[in-house]
C-alpha positions in Angstrom: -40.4 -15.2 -49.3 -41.2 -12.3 -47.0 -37.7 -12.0 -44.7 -37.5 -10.9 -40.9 -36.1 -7.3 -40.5 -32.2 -7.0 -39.8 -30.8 -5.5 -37.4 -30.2 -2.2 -39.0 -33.9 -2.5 -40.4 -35.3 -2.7 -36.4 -33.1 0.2 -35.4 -33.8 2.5 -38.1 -37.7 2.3 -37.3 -36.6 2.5 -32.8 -34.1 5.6 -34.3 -37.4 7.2 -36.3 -39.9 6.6 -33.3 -37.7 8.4 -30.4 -37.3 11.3 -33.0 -40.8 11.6 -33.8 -41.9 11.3 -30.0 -40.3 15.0 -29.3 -42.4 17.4 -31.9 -45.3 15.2 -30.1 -45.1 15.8 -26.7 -44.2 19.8 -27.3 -47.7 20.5 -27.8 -48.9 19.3 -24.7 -45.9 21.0 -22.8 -46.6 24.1 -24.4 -50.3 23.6 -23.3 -49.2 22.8 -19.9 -47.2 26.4 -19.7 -50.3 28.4 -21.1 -52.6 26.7 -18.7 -50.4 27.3 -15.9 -50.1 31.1 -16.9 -53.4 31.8 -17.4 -54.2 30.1 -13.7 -51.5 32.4 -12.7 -53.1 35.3 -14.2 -56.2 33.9 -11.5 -54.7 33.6 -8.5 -51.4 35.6 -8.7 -50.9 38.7 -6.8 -53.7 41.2 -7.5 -51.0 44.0 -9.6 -50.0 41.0 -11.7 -53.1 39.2 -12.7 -54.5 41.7 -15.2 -50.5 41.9 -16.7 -50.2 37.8 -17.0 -54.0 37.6 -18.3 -53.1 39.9 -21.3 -50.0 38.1 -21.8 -51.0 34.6 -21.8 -54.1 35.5 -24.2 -52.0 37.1 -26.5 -49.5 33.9 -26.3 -52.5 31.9 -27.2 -53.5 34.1 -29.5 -50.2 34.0 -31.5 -49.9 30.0 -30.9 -53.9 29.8 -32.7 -52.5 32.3 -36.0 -49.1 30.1 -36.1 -51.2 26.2 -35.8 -53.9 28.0 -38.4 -51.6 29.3 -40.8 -48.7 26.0 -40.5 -51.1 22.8 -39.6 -54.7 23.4 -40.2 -56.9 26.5 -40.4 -59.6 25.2 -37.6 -56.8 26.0 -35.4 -58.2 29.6 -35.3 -61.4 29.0 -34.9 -60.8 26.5 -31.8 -57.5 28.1 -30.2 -57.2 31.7 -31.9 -60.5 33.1 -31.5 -62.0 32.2 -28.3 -58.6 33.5 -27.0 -59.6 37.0 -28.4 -62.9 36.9 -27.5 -61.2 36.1 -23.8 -58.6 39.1 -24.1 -61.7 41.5 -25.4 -63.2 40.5 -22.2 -60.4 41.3 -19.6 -59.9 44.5 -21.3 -63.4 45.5 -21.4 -63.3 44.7 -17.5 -60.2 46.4 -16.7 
């Protein structure tokens, strides 16, 4: 006796997938603006790098305590920490 799904059925479920496609592909954006900042902080004019190196760290840096504390705890051991181990490095270089 199973039935085929109406028509409201079918686009409840399309309504549901477009919505939860957006909170997936943030991450990745987000990525995509850190990695481009921190290339930045490589290759941008000489008086900026060290300013955009500090600032992108400490963007990741923020990002790893907000995933640990609101998704899963590893977050800050994968994102969060090798970020300040990276920031402790440029300012023991500068």
């Amino acid at each position: 006796m199973d039935r085929a799904p109406d028509a409201r059925g079918v686009r409840d479920q399309r309504r549901a997938r477009r919505a939860d496609q957006g909170p997936r592909r943030q991450p990745g954006l987000y990525n995509g603006f850190l990695a481009a900042g921190l290339v930045w902080s490589l290759v941008g004019p000489e008086h900026l790098r060290f300013g955009f190196a500090v600032f992108f760290l400490l963007c990741v840096i923020v990002a790893g305590l907000y995933g640990a504390a609101t998704a899963n705890r590893r977050i800050l051991l994968i994102q969060a920490l090798p970020a300040a181990l990276a920031l402790g490095a440029v300012l023991l270089a500068r």
